[in-house]
Backbone as CSV, one residue per row, in Angstrom:
resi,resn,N_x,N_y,N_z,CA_x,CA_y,CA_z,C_x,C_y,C_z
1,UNK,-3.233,-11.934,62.780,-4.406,-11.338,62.182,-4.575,-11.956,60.791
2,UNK,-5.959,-12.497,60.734,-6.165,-13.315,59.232,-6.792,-12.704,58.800
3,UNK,-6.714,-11.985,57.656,-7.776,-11.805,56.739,-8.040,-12.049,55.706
4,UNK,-9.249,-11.838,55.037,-9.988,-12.129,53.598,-9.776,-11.362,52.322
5,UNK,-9.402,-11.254,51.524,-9.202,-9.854,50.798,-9.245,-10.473,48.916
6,UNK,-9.918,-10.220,48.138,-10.485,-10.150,47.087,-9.248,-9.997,46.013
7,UNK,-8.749,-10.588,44.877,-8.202,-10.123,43.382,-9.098,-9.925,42.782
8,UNK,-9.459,-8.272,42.201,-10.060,-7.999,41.506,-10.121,-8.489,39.702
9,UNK,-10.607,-8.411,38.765,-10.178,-8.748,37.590,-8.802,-7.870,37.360
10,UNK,-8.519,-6.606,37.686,-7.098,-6.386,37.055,-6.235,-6.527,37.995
11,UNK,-6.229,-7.260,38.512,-5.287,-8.627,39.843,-5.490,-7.073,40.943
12,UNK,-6.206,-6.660,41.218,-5.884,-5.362,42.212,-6.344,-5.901,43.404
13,UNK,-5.862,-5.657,45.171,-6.103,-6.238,45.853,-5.904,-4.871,46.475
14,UNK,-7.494,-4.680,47.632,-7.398,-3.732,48.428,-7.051,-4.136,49.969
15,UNK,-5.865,-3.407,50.739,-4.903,-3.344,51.915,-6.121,-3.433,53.328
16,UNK,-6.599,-4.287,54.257,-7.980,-3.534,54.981,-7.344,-2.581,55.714
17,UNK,-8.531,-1.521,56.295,-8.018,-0.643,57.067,-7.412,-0.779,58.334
18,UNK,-7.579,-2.164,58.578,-6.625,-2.752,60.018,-5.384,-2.582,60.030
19,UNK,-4.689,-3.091,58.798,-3.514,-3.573,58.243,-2.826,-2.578,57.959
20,UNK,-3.802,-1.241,57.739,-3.247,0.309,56.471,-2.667,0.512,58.005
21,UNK,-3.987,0.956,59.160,-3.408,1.318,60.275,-2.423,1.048,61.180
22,UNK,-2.022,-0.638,61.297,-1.745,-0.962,62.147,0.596,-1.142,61.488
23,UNK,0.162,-0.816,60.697,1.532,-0.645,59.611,1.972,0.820,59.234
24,UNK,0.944,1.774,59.408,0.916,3.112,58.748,1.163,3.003,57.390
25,UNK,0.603,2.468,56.821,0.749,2.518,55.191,-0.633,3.576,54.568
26,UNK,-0.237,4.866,53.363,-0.735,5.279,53.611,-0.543,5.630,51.944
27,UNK,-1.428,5.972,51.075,-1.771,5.991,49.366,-0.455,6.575,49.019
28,UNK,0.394,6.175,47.818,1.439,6.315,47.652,2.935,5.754,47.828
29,UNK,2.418,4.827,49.321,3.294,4.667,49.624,3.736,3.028,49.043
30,UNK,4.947,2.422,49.486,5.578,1.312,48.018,5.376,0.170,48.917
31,UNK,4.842,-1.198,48.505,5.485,-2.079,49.661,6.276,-3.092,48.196
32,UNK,7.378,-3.665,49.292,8.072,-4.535,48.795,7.068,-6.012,48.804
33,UNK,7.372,-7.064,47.403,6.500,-7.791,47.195,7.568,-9.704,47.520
34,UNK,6.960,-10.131,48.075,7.915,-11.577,48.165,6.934,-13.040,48.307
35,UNK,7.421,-14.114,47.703,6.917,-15.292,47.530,7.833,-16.253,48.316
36,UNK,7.590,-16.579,49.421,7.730,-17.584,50.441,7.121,-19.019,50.854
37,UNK,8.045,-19.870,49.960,7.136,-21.418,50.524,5.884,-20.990,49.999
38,UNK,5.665,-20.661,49.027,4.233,-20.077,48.159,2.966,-19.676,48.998
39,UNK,3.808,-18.196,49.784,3.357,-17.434,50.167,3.687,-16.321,50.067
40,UNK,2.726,-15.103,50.343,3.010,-13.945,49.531,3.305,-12.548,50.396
41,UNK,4.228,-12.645,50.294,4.463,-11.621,51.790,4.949,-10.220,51.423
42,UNK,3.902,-9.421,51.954,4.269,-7.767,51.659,5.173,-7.032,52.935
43,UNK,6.069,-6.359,52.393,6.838,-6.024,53.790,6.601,-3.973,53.057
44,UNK,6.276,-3.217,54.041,6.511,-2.006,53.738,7.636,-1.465,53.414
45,UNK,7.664,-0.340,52.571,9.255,0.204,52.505,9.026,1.478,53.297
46,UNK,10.623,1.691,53.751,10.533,2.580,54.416,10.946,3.672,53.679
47,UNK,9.958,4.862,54.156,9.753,6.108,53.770,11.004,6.991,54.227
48,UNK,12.036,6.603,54.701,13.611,7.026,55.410,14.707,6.311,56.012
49,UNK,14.744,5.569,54.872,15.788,4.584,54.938,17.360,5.060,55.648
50,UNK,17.549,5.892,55.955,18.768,6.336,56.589,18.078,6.416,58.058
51,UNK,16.839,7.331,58.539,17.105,7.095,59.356,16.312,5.852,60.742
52,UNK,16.196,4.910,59.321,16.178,3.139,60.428,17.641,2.667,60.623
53,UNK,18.231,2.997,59.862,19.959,2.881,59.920,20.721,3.248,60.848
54,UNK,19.997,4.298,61.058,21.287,5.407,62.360,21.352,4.726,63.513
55,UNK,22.538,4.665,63.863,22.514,4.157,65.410,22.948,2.896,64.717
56,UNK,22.681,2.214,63.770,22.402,0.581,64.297,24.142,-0.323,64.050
57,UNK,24.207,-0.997,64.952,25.815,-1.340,65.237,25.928,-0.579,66.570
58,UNK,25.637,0.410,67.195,25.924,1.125,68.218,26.564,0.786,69.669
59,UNK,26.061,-0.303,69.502,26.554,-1.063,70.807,27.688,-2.054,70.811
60,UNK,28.416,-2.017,69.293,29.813,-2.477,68.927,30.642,-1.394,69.881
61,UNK,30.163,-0.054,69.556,31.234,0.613,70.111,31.166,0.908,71.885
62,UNK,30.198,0.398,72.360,29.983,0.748,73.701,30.956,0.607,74.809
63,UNK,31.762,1.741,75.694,32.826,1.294,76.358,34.202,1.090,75.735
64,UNK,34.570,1.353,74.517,35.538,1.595,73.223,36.175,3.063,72.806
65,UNK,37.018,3.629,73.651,37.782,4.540,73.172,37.477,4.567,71.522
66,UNK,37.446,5.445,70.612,37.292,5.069,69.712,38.760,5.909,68.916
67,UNK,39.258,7.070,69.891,40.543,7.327,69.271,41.593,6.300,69.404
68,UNK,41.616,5.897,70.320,42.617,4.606,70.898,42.056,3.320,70.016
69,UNK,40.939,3.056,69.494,41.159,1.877,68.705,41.902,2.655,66.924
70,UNK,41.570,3.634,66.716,42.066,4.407,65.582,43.754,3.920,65.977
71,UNK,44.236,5.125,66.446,45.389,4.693,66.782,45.983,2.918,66.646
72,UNK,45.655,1.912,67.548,45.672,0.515,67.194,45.880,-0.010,65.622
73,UNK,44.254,0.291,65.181,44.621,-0.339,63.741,45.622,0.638,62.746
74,UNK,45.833,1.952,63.221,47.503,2.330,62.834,48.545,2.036,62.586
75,UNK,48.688,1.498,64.109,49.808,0.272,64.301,50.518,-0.272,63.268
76,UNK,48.828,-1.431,63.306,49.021,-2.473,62.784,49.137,-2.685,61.585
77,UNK,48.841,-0.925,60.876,49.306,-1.421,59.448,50.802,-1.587,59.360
């Protein structure tokens, strides 16, 4: 999706409503700002940073006793 979008004189640049929607970005909310190969890339922040986190690694433990690996690195100290 390409779009057109204006710097106002006090460098202000309005989000289109494609982009607000299709991201859920919504007044208030923060985006992170980045310059790439001199390009300018907005990434949203997330509004619950713990829980994009949860779970993730999950499938390290899949099929893994997890008292029996406890036990193990016991051992091995």
């Amino acid at each position: 999706m390409k779009l057109r979008v204006k710097v106002t004189s006090e460098h202000h640049i309005d989000i289109p409503v494609a982009v607000r929607e299709r991201l859920a970005i919504h007044g208030g909310d923060y985006l992170q700002m980045d310059v790439r190969d001199g390009v300018i890339v907005l990434i949203p922040e997330s509004r619950d940073p713990i829980a994009e986190l949860r779970g993730l690694g999950r499938e390290i433990w899949e099929g893994v006793d997890v008292q029996d690996y406890i036990d193990g690195e016991r051992e091995d100290w």
